[in-house]
C-alpha positions, 0 to 999 in steps of 0.5 A: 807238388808245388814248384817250391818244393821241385826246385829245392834240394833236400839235404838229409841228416841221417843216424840210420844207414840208407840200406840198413832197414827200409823205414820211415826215412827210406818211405819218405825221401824216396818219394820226395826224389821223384820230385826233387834231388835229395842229398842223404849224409850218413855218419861218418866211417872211420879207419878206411882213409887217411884223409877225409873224403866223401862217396857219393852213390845213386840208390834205385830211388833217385837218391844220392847217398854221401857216406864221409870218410874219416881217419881211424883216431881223429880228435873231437875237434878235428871231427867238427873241422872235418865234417864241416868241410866235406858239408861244405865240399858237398854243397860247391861241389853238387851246386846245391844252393836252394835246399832245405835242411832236414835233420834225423840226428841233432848230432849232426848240428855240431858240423851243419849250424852254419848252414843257410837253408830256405827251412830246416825241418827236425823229423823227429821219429824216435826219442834218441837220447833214451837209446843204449849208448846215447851222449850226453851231447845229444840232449844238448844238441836237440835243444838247440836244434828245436831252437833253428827248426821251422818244423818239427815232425814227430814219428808217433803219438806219444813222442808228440805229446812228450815233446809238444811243448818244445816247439811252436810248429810241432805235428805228429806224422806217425809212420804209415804203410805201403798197404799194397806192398804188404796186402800181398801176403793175404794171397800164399806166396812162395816161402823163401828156402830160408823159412821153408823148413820151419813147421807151422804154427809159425809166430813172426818178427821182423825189425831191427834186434836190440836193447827195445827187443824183450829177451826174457819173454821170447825165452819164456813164450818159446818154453810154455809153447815148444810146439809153436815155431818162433821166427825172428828176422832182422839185424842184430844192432848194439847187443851180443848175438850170443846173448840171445835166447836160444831154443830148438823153436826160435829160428833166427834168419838174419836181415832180409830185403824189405821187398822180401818180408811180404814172402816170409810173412805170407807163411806166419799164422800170427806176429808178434812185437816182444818189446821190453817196457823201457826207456828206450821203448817208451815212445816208440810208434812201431812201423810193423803194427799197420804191416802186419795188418796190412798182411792179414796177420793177427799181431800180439804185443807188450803194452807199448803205448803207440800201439795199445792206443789207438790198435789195441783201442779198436779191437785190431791187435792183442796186448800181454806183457808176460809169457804165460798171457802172451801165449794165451793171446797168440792162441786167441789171435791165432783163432780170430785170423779168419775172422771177416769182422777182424779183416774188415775193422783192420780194413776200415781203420787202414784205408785212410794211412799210406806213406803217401798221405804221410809223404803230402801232409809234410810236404804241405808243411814243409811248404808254409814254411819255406822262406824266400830268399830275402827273409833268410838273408835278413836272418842271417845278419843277427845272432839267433837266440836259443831257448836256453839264452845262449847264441849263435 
């Protein structure tokens, strides 16, 4: 990597917990770590302190993780004070001086604005303010992060294509694959205890449960095929456990390891993503498609744009958002799983997508607009001018 980028922190903020689900952040900034330190703030956590404080931890990938630590009632305008200072406490205390800036949540803007970083990066992978429970600030904090942005990413497509006119730097890097982590499940791997009483025909998720997760279908797939097993595996997030549908053939086991879901997807006859057609599914560029191909599993899914186009496009995947066409696609997916045509076009299409060509492009990006010293000092001595006339 250019000697830019090694001599350059990386200071991350983040909505996601490091350890919750290992996904697009985990894929890219632990590669980023072998080369350079990266800081990655969480939000904050409430109630365990009574004066704000950092943790700082070290995670097996060269990461450091700060999680901030505030009082249980805080007011709003306490929230901002703290949180800046332990920004600032984090940045005298880790003498992180030339770093980049690179944003997961613009919540985090409120506390981080007057920050000098060489670049500030906005890798936008999901469209937030559609999620159950968004603030209305959100949208307003995007804005004016669009506006400080040298560089926007995009975690799909679609997303792209919604947002493409918001900013003048804007690319779509759709999350990739660690393609050898899950070619493993082609082999008979040993089945986790967990899964090991469960008979086949097994039908398989992984990935975070929640207001994207389409309750109704599950019920009714599980209804019209009770002899088929339907396995469910993740964290359930912002909905009652207790709404879920619940039947002697959908086996719920609870978060696994990423390191763990090549195991339990070595024994699935077929995958499935029974996502709900909503507003927050709307732009979603679903990690667990190239997965689940990467791992020889035929993957039935709800019509969600990223994946009909361009999985569904070349014949790799099959779409059907009703229960009835979506047992009759699992039963067709389910016979083409052997399919040497299948195996080779899922193939074909995976060669050219790693997290590591992901991983270089937004490097390569990140170094076109990496600005020196002088420039940002310069920048700093007048007002910046967001899109919507206001300043700074």
């Amino acid at each position: 990597m250019n000697t830019i980028c090694e001599t350059t922190d990386l200071l991350v903020f983040s909505h996601l917990r490091w350890d919750f689900v290992f996904q697009r952040p985990q894929h890219l900034l632990s590669r980023h770590a072998k080369h350079r330190r990266v800081f990655y703030v969480e939000e904050p956590v409430f109630g365990m302190t009574e004066l704000p404080r950092l943790h700082l931890r070290e995670t097996s990938e060269n990461v450091t993780v700060i999680v901030p630590y505030l009082p249980s009632g805080i007011a709003p305008e306490n929230f901002e004070v703290a949180m800046t200072d332990l920004v600032d406490e984090l940045v005298f205390e880790e003498e992180i001086n030339e770093y980049t800036a690179w944003y997961y949540t613009p919540m985090a803007l409120a506390f981080t604005r007057h920050l000098k970083p060489r670049a500030t990066i906005f890798d936008c992978m999901d469209e937030l303010s559609l999620f159950k429970g968004a603030p209305q600030t959100l949208v307003d904090l995007e804005r004016e992060l669009l506006a400080r942005a040298d560089l926007v990413t995009t975690g799909g497509q679609s997303l792209f294509e919604a947002k493409k006119h918001t900013h003048h730097n804007i690319h779509p890097l759709p999350s990739s694959i660690d393609i050898e982590h899950f070619a493993r499940a082609r082999r008979r791997l040993p089945t986790p205890a967990a899964q090991g009483h469960i008979p086949h025909p097994q039908i398989g998720f992984y990935g975070v449960i929640d207001e994207r997760f389409d309750h109704e279908l599950l019920l009714g797939i599980a209804d019209l095929r009770p002899e088929y097993q339907f396995v469910i595996i993740g964290p359930v997030v912002k909905i009652d456990p207790a709404g879920l549908p619940t039947r002697p053939n959908i086996h719920y086991l609870g978060k696994k390891e990423y390191q763990e879901l090549p195991l339990y997807v070595s024994s699935w006859d077929c995958a499935m993503m029974p996502f709900e057609r909503n507003e927050a599914t709307r732009y979603i560029s679903p990690t667990k498609t190239p997965e689940y191909l990467a791992a020889g599993r035929p993957v039935v899914s709800t019509s969600i744009r990223d994946v009909v186009y361009p999985y569904l496009e070349k014949g790799l995947v099959h779409i059907a958002d009703t229960p009835r066409a979506f047992v009759d696609a699992i039963d067709r997916a389910m016979a083409e799983r052997h399919s040497p045509d299948w195996i080779d076009r899922v193939d074909h299409f995976l060669r050219d997508t790693s997290w590591d060509m992901t991983f270089h492009k937004m490097a390569t990006l990140e170094l076109q607009v990496t600005r020196p010293k002088e420039q940002r000092r310069a920048s700093a001595l007048g007002p910046m001018t967001l899109s919507a006339g206001g300043q700074i």
